[in-house]
C-alpha positions as CSV (number, residue, x, y, z in Angstrom):
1,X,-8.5,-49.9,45.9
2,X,-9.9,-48.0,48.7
3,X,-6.5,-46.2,49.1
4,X,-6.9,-45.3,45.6
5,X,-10.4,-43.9,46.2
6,X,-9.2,-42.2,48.9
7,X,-6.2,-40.0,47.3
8,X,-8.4,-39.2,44.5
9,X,-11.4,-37.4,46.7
10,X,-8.5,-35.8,48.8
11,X,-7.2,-34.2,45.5
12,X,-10.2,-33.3,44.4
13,X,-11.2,-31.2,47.6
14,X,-7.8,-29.7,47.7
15,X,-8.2,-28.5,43.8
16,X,-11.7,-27.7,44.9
17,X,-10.4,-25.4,47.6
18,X,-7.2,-24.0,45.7
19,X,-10.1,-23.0,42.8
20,X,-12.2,-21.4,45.6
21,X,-9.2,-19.2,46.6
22,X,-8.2,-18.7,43.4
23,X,-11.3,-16.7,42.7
24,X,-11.7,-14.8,46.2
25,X,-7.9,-13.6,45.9
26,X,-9.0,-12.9,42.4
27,X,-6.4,-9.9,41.0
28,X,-4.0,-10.7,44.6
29,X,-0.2,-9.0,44.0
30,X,-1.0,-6.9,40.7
31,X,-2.1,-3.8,42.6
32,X,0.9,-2.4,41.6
33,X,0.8,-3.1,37.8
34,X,0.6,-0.8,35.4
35,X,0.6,-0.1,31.2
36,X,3.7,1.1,31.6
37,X,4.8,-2.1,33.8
38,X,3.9,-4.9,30.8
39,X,4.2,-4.7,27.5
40,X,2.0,-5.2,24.4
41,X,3.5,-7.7,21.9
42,X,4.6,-7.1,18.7
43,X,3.7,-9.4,15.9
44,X,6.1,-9.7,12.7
45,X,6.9,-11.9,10.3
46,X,10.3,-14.3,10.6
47,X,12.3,-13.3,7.2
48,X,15.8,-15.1,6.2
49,X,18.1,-12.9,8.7
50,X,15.9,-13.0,11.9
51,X,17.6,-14.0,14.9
52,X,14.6,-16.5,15.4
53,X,16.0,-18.9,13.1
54,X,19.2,-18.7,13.1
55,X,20.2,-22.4,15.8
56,X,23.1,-20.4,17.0
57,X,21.4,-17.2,18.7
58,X,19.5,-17.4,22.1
59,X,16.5,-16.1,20.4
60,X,16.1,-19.0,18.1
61,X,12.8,-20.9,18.2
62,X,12.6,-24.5,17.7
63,X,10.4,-25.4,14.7
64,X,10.1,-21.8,13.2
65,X,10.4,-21.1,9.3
66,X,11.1,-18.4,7.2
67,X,7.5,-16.6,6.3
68,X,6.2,-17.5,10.1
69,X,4.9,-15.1,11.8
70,X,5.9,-14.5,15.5
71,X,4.9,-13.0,18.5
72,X,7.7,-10.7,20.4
73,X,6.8,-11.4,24.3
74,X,5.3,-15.2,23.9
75,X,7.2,-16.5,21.5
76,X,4.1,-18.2,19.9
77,X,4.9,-19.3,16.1
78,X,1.9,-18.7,13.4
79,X,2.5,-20.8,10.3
80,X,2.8,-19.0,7.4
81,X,-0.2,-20.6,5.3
82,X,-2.7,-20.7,8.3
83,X,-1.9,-17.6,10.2
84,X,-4.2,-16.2,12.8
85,X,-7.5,-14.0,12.7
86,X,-7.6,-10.1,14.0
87,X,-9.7,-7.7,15.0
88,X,-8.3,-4.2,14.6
89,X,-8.8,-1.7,17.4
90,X,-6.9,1.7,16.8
91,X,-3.9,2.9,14.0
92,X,-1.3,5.6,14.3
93,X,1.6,6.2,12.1
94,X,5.3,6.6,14.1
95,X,7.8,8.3,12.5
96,X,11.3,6.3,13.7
97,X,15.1,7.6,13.7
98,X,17.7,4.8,12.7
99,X,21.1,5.0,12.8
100,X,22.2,3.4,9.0
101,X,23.9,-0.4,9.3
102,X,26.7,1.2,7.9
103,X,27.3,2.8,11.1
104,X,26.3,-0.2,13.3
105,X,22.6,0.5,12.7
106,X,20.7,0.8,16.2
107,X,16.9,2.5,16.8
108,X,17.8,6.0,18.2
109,X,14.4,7.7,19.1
110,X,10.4,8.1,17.9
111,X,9.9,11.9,16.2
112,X,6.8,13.9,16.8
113,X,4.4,14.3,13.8
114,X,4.9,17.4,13.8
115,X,9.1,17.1,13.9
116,X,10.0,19.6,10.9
117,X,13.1,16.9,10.1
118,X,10.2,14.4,9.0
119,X,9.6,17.2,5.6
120,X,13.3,17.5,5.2
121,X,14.4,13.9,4.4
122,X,16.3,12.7,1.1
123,X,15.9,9.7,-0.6
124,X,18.9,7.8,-1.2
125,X,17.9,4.4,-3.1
126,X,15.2,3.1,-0.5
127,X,16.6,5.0,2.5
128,X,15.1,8.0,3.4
129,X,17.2,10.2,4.9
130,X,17.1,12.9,7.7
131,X,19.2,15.9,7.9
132,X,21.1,14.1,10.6
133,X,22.4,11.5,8.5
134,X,20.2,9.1,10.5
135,X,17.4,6.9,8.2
136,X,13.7,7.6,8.5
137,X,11.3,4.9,9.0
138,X,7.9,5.9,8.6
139,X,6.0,3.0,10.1
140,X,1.9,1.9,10.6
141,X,0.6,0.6,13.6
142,X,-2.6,-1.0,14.0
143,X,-3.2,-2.2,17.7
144,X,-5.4,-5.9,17.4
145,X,-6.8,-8.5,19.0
146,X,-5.0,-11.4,18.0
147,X,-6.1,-15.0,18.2
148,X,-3.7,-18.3,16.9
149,X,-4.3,-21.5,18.8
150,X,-4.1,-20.3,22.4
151,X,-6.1,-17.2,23.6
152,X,-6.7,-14.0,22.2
153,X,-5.0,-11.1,23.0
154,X,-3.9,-7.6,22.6
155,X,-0.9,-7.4,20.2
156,X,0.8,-4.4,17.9
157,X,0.8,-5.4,13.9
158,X,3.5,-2.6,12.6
159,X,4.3,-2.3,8.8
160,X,7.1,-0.4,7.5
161,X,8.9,-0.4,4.1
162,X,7.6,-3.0,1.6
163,X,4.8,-3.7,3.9
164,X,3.5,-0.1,4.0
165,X,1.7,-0.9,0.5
166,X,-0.6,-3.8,2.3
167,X,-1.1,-1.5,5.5
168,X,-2.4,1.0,2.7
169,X,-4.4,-1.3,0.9
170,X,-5.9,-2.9,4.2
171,X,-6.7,0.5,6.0
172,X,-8.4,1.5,2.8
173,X,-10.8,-2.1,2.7
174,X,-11.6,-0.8,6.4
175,X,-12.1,2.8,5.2
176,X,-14.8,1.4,2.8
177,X,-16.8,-1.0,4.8
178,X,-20.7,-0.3,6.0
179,X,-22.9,-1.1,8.2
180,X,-26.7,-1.5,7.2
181,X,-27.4,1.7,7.7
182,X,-24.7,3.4,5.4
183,X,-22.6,4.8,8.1
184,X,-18.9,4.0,8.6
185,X,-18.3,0.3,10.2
186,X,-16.3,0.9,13.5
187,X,-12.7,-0.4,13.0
188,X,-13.2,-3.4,15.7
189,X,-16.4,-4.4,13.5
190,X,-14.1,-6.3,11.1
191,X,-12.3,-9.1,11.6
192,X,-9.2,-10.8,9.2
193,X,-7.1,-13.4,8.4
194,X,-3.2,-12.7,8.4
195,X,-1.2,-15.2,6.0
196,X,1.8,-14.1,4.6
197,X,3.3,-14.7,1.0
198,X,6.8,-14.3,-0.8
199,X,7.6,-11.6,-2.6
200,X,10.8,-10.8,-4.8
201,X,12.7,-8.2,-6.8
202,X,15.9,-7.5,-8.5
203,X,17.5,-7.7,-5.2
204,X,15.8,-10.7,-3.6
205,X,13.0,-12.9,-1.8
206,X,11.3,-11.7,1.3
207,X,8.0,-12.2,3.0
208,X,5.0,-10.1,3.2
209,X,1.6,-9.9,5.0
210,X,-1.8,-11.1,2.9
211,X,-5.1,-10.0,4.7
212,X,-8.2,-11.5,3.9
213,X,-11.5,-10.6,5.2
214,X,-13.1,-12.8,7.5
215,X,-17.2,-12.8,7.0
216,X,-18.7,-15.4,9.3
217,X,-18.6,-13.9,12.6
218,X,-18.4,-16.6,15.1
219,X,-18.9,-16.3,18.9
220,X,-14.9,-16.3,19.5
221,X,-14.8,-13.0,16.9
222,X,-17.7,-11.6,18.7
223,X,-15.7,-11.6,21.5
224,X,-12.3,-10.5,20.0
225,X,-14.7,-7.6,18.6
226,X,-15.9,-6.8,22.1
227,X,-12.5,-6.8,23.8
228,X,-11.0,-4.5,20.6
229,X,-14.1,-2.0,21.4
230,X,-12.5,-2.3,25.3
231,X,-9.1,-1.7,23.9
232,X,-10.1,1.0,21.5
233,X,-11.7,2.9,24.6
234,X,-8.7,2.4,27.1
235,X,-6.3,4.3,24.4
236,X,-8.9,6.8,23.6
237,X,-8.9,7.7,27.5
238,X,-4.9,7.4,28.1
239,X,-5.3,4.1,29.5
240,X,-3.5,2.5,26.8
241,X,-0.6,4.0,24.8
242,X,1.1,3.1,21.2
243,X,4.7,3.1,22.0
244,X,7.1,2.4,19.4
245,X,9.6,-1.2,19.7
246,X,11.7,-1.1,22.8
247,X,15.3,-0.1,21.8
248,X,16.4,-3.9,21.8
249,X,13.6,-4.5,19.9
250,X,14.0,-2.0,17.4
251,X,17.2,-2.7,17.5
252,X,16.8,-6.4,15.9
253,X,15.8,-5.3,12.3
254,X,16.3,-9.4,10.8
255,X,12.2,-9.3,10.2
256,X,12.1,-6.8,7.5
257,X,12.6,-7.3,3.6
258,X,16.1,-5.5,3.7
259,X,15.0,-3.8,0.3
């Protein structure tokens, strides 16, 4: 017994002493880091052709279904029926040249806003083409604060093709919502909830986003609204920048509705 008594205080001064450290050496070895050194996640939605679910590909996750929704960098799964909650913090439009999968498909490069190919496309069934012969994906980002079962954190919610209509419809709830006084609420004064649901056509049976306005602000929204007001300021100075999918990334088109 007294043995027993005696290993437990001895680990409870060395966790006492390791927590002590911890926070004096606070920030120790990421001098160095920078935004361009880490990389905001991505969230999307797992539809029948992502690699995710497919047991044979070393990007499979255990346990994940078609309508999930996924995060790129942690691999963290949110059902499809429960979701997670967001608070948005800034939105920009990219404008994205693809190769066409009848070539080997492949992302090739972001275009400026200003690009004069971008006014020059043709439509070819639900491609949009570019006078190279490359396809145009005109894609919305909104930059969030994303909360499932672990922490919250920054992530990158982009919509493209069939899910351009709910970015629409979503930017113009936020568009319309006040504050007391009349004026404009700031984007990171709202927070939602992001389900998906299934959607077909002629063609087939994909997933899409469903947002739904969360009301009751609790004290773990207050603080995702706090840290999207941070996040809104560190892009508005250059801190923080919206980059399109990493090549790989973009690459790996098995999360969109291929219609």
């Amino acid at each position: 017994m007294d043995t027993q008594v005696a290993q437990k205080k001895t680990t409870e001064v060395v966790v006492s002493e390791l927590d002590k450290l911890l926070e004096e050496d606070s920030g120790a070895g990421l001098e160095n880091f920078t935004t361009e050194d880490m990389q905001i996640p991505f969230i999307r939605i797992l539809q029948a052709l992502s690699p995710q679910l497919n047991k044979q590909d070393p990007l499979y996750i255990k346990g994940a279904e078609q309508g999930d929704i996924f995060n790129t960098v942690s691999g963290e799964i949110y059902k499809a029926d429960t979701g997670l909650t967001v608070v948005p913090a800034y939105f920009e439009k990219k404008f994205l040249e693809f190769a066409l999968r009848s070539t080997g498909g492949g992302f090739i490069k972001e275009l400026s806003p200003d690009d004069k190919d971008i006014n020059l496309t043709n439509r070819e069934g639900t491609i949009e083409m570019l006078p190279s012969g490359n396809e145009l994906v005109r894609t919305h980002q909104h930059l969030v604060i994303a909360k499932g079962e672990n922490e919250m954190a920054p992530a990158v919610l982009d919509m493209k093709k069939t899910q351009l209509k709910v970015s629409r419809r979503w930017n113009t709830l936020k568009n319309g919502i006040r504050l007391p006084s009349g004026k404009p609420m700031p984007l990171y004064g709202t927070a939602w909830k992001i389900t998906t649901v299934s959607e077909s056509n002629d063609q087939g049976t994909w997933y899409n986003y469903k947002l739904d306005r969360i009301t009751e602000i609790t004290k773990d929204i207050e603080s995702m609204m706090l840290e999207a007001r941070n996040m809104y300021q560190s892009v508005r100075k250059g801190e923080v920048k919206m980059a399109a999918a990493s090549a790989d990334e973009m690459a790996d088109k098995g999360d969109e509705a291929p219609f």
